[in-house]
N, C-alpha and C positions, 0 to 999 in steps of 0.2 A: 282536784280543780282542773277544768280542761282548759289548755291551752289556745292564744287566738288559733291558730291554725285546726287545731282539732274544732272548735268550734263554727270554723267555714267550711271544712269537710262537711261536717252535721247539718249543716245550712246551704250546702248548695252554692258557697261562696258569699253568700249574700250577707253584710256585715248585720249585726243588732248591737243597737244602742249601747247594753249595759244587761247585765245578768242580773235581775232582780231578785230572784230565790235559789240559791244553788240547790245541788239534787239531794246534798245531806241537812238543810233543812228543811227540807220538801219532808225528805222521810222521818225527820224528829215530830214537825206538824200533825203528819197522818199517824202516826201514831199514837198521839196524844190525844187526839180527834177519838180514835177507835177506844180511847181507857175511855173518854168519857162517855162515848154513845153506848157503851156496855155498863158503863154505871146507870146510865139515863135510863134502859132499859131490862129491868131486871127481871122479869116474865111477860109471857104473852106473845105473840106473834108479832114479829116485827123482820117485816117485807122493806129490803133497800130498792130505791126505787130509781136507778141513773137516770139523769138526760144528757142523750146522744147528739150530737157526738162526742163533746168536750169532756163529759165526766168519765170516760172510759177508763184512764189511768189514772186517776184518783181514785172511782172507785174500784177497783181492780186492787191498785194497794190497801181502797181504806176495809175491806171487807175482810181482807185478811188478818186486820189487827182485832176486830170487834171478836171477843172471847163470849158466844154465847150461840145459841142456833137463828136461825137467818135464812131471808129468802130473799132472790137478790132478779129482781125486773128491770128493761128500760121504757123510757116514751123519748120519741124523739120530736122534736117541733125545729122550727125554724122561724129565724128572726133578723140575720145576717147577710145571706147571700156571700156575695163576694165585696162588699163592703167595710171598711172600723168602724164603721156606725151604726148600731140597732137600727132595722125600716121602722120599727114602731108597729110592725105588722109581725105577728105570731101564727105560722100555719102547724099547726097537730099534723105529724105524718106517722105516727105509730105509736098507739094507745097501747100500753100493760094487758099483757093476758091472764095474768094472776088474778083471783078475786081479792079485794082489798078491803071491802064489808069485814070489822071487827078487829082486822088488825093494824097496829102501828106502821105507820106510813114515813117510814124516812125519806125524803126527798133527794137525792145529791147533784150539788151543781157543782161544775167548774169554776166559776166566774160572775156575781150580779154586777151589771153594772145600773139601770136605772130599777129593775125590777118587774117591768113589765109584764115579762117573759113567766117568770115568776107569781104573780099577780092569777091570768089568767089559767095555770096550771094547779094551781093552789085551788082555785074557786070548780074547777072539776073535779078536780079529784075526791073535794067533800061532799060534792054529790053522792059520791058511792060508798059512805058512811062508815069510814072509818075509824077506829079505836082513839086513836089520832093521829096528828099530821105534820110532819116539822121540816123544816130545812137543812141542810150542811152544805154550805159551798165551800170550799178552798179557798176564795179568794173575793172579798168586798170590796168596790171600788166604794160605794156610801154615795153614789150618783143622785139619786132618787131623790126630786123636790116633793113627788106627793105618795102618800101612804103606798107602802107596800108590804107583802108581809112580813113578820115577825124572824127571822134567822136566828134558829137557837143555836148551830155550831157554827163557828167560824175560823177558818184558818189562818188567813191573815188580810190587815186593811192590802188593800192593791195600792199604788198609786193613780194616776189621772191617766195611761199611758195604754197603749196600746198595744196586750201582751201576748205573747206566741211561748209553745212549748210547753212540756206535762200534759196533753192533750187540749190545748189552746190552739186555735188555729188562724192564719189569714187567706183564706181563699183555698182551705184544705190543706194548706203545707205549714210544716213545723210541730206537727201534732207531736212527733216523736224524742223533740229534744225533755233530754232528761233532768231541763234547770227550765227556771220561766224567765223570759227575756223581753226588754222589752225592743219594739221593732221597729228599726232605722227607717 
């Protein structure tokens, strides 16, 4: 467990709230995430698919737990800026060069929070017909009043808050802390 002090070190002085997920449940999670998406998928081509930036240390850890062969892509969109609150505007800035015609498509997020983001990444990607197509975030806030997709893995509900750390970010800092926190 780190200490306040090590914790302002980590942060640049800048206090946060409350440590939301320390880093040894972080790692209990992603592992238990990685039994089940190797049970989930027991042949076949199955391409992990990050989005950048947040999912980088999740999936970095979670790829290492899945016991089975893998191909591991990113796309990167945006939908934040330097904001805590989604624009509600989603711009595509770097599309998968892998082909994805025929194989399993795992999705990985860091974080839903209305699903948006989500929604219209889901609806391209089945454009280019693949095997199929599912979800893993790390982390549900359960925002969403209207339809979004389906999240077969989930790591855990979030709270309402606004969180930094594990590759979570607010205006690009924090991505590095090793617990998720949320942010004073």
């Amino acid at each position: 467990m780190l200490s306040t002090p090590d914790i302002l070190r980590r942060t640049g002085g800048k206090a946060v709230k409350s440590i939301v997920f320390d880093q040894a449940t972080i790692a209990a999670k992603v592992a238990e995430l990685g039994a089940r998406i190797t049970a989930a998928y027991p042949d076949g081509e199955l391409l992990v698919l990050g989005l950048l930036k947040g999912s980088f240390i999740f999936l970095s850890d979670l790829v290492r737990t899945i016991e089975r062969p893998i191909q591991v892509d990113f796309l990167v969109a945006s939908s934040y800026g330097d904001g805590k609150v989604s624009s509600g505007t989603v711009r595509l800035l770097y599309d998968p060069e892998t082909r994805l015609e025929g194989k399993h498509i795992l999705l990985v997020e860091d974080i839903i929070d209305t699903g948006k983001t989500l929604q219209r990444l889901m609806a391209l990607l089945d454009t280019r017909r693949p095997e199929s197509l599912s979800i893993c975030a790390l982390l549900d806030k359960q925002l969403a009043t209207e339809c979004r997709p389906e999240v077969r893995f989930v790591g855990f509900r979030a709270p309402a808050a606004f969180l930094v750390g594990y590759g979570l970010d607010h205006a690009e800092n924090y991505r590095h802390l090793p617990f998720i926190a949320d942010l004073e």
